[in-house]
C-alpha positions in Angstrom: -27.2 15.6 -13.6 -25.3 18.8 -14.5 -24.4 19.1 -11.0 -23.2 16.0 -10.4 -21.0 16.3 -14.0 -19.4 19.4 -12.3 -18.2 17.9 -9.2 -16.9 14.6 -10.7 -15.6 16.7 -13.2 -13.6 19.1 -10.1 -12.7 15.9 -8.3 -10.8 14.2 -11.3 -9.3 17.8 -11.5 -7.6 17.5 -8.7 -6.2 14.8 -9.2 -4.5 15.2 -12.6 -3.3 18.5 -11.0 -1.7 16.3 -8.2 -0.6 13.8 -10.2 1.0 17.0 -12.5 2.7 18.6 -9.7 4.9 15.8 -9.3 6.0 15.5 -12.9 3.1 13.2 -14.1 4.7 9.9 -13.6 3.3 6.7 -15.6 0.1 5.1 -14.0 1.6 2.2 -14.5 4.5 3.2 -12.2 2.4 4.5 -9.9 0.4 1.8 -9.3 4.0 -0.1 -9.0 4.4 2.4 -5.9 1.0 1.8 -4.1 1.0 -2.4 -5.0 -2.4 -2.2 -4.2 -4.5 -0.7 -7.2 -4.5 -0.9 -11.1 -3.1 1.2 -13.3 -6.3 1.1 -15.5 -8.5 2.1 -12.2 -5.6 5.0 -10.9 -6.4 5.9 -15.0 -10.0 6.0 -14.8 -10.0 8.2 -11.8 -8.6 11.4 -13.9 -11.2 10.7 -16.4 -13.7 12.6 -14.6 -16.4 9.4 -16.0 -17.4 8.8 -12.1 -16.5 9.6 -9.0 -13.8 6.9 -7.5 -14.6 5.6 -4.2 -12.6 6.8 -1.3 -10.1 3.6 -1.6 -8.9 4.2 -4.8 -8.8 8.1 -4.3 -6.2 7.1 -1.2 -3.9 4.7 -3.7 -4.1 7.4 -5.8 -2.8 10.1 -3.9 -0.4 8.0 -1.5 1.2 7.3 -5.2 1.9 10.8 -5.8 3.6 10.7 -2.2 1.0 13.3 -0.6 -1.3 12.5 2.4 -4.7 11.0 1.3 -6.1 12.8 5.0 -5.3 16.0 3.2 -7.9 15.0 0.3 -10.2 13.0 2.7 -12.9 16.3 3.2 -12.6 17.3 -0.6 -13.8 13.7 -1.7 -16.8 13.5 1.4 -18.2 16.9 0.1 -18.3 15.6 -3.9 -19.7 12.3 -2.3 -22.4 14.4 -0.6 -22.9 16.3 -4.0 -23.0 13.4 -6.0 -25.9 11.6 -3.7 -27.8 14.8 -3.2 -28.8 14.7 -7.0 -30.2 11.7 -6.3 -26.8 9.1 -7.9 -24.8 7.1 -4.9 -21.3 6.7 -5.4 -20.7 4.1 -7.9 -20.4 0.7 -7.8 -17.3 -0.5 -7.9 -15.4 -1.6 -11.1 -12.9 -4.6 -10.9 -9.8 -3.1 -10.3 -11.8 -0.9 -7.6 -13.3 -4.4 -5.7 -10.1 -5.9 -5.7 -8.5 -2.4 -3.6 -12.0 -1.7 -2.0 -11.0 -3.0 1.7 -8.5 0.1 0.8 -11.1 2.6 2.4 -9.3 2.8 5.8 -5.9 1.7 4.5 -4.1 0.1 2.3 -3.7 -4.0 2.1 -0.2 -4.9 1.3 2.5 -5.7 3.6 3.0 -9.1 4.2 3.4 -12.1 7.5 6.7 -12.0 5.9 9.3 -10.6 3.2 9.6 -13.8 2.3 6.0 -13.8 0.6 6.6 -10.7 -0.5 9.3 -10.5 -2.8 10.2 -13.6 -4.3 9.9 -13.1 -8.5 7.9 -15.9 -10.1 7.6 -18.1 -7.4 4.9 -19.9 -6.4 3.0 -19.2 -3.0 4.3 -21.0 0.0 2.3 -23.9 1.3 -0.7 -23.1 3.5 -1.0 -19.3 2.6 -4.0 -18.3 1.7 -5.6 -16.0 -0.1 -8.6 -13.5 0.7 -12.4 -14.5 -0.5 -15.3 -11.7 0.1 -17.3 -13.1 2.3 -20.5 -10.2 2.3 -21.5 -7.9 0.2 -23.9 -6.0 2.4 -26.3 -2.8 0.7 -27.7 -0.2 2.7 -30.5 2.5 1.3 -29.3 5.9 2.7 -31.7 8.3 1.7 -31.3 8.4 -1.6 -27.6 6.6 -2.2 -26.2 3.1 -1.9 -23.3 2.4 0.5 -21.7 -0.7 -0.4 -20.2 -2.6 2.0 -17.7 -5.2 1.2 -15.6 -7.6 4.2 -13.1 -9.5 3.2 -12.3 -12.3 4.9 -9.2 -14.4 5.4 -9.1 -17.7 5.8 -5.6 -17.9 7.8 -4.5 -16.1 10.8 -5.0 -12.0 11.3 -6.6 -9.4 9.4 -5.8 -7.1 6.4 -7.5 -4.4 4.8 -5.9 -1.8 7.6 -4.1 1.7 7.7 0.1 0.4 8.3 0.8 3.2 11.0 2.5 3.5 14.4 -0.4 2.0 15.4 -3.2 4.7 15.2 -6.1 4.7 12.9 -9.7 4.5 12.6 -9.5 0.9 12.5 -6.0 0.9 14.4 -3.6 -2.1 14.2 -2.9 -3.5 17.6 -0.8 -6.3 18.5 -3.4 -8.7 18.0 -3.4 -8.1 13.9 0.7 -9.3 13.9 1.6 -10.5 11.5 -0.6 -8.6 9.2 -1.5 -11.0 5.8 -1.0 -9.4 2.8 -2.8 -9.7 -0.5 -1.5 -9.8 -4.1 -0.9 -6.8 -5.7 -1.8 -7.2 -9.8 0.4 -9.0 -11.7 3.2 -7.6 -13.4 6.5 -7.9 -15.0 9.7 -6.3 -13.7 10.8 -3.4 -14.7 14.1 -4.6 -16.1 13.5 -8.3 -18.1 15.7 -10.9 -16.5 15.4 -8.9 -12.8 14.4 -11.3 -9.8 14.5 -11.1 -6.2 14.3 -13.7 -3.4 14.1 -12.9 0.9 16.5 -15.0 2.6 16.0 -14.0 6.4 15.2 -11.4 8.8 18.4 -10.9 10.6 17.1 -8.5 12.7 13.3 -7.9 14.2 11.3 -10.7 12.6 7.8 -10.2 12.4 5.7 -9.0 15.9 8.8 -8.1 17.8 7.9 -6.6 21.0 10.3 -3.0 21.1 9.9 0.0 23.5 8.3 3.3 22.0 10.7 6.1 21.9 13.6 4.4 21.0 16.0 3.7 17.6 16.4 -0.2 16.5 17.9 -1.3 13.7 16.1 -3.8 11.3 18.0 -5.4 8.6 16.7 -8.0 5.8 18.7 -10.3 4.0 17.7 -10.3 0.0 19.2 -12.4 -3.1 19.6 -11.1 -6.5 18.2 -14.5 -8.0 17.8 -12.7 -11.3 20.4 -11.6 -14.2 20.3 -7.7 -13.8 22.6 -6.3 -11.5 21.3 -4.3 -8.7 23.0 -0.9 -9.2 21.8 2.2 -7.5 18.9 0.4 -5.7 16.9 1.3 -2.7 13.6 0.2 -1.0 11.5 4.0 -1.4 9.0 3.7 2.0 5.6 3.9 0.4 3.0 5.8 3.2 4.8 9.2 2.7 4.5 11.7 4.3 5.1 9.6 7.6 3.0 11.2 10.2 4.0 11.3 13.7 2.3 8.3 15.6 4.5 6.4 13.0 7.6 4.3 13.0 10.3 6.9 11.5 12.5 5.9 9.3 14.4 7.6 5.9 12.1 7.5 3.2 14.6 5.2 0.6 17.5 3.0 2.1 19.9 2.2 -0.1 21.3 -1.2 -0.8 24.4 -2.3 -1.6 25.2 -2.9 -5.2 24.7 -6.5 -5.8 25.5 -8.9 -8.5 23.2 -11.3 -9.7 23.5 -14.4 -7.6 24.8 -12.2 -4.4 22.7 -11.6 -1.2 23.1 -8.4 0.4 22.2 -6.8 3.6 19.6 -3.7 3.9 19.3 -2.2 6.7 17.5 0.9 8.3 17.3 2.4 11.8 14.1 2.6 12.8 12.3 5.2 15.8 9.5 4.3 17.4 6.6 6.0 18.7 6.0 6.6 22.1 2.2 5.3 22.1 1.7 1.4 21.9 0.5 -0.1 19.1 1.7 -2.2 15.9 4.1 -0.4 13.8 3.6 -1.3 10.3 5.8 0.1 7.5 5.8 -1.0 3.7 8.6 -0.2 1.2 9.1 -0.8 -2.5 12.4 -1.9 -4.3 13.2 0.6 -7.0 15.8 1.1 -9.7 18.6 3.9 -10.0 16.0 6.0 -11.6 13.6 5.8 -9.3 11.3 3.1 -11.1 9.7 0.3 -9.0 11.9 -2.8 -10.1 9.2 -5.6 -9.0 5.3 -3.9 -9.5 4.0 -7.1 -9.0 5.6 -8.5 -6.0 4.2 -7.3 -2.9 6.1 -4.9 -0.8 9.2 -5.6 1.7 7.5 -4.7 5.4 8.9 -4.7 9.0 6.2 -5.0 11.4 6.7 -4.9 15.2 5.0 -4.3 18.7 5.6 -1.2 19.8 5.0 -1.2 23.8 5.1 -4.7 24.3 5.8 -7.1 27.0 
């Protein structure tokens, strides 16, 4: 049991020391940035109580804006430690069921901005929401490995890495659009502060594009709220972007908008070479870099790279 102390101990280590090295932001705002995870769970995974399971140690990470693949080996050797003193990775708490389809990517990203950003409103007809479907044990040796599926009830699947298209469970043009789920419910940073989608002017959802080549994708947003949108940008949230992704500068600025005003935002966007779905999320923040909307889910542009 001292053993297994140590090496939860280590684990939740390194991740206050990452979390420090980038000036030790709020969990709350950093579970604004990953829209996927708790704060409380991001919180408990410093603690050292447990080890987290591979999903929320990715959420974590991906909020500190470093590469969860660089952290991937660390947390498989202190999940080997842990079940070789005879205790399985633990089960799950709430906030780590609701992100637990995390463990080969991240959920959010939406069919469309529209469902995405709106402040308060409520969900459009005919979307629907995810349900587990299994919960599936396995005996291992000595540890449990808990498999959870999640199952939507509409059209395509969720619960996968957003990349150019490559991944162990790699999108393909048959997941577009991907379905998002809701991220947990919060207040905007600024009271008053509201957003609503009003079109894709450019690239709707599961455009076919050639790989290699720079497009342009604009949305069209309202400031439906009272707070003037001054020094905004949407911040790209899987940082660093790696190279079988859709590249694109990591926060586009928007146009300083009034409440009641819609504005354009747009971005140039270069695609991969290698077909596939290109997936990218991005999270509207404030002049000081806070995410204005943590609860809303993120702004995406998802397109067919390759297609016909």
């Amino acid at each position: 049991m001292r053993a297994q102390a140590a090496v939860i101990a280590e684990f939740a280590a390194d991740l206050r020391e990452l979390r420090k090295s980038v000036g030790n932001p709020p969990f709350r705002e950093m579970a604004g940035r990953s829209g996927a995870i708790s704060h409380t769970t991001l919180h408990e995974a410093t603690k050292g109580n447990r080890l987290p399971s591979w999903g929320t140690t990715a959420e974590f990470v991906k909020a500190c804006g470093a590469d969860p693949a660089a952290y991937r080996d660390r947390w498989e050797a202190a999940n080997r430690a842990v079940r070789s003193v005879g205790v399985a990775a633990p089960a799950a708490s709430a906030g780590e069921r609701d992100a637990m389809h995390i463990a080969i990517g991240p959920p959010e990203g939406g069919a469309s901005p529209s469902e995405e950003i709106a402040e308060g409103l409520p969900a459009p007809a005919g979307r629907r929401r995810f349900r587990t479907a299994a919960v599936a044990l396995a005996v291992v040796g000595v540890g449990v490995v808990v498999v959870v599926v999640a199952v939507n009830r509409g059209s395509g699947r969720d619960g996968v890495k957003p990349s150019g298209g490559q991944s162990k469970a790699a999108l393909t043009p048959a997941d577009c659009p991907v379905q998002a789920t809701n991220p947990p419910p919060a207040l905007p940073t600024h009271k008053g502060d509201a957003a609503a989608f009003i079109a894709d002017i450019t690239l709707p959802d599961c455009t076919s594009v050639e790989g290699g080549k720079t497009i342009t994708k604009v949305w069209r947003l309202k400031n439906a709220g009272k707070v003037p949108w001054e020094g905004y940008t949407l911040r790209r949230l899987d940082l660093p972007q790696q190279a079988d992704q859709c590249q694109t500068i990591s926060e586009v600025p928007i146009d300083d908008t009034p409440p009641g005003k819609m504005v354009d935002i747009r971005t140039d966007i270069t695609t991969p070479k290698k077909p596939g779905l290109c997936y990218v999320r991005f999270k509207m923040v404030d002049a000081a870099g806070k995410v204005a909307f943590p609860g809303n889910r993120p702004v995406n542009f998802q397109v067919i790279v390759g297609g016909r």
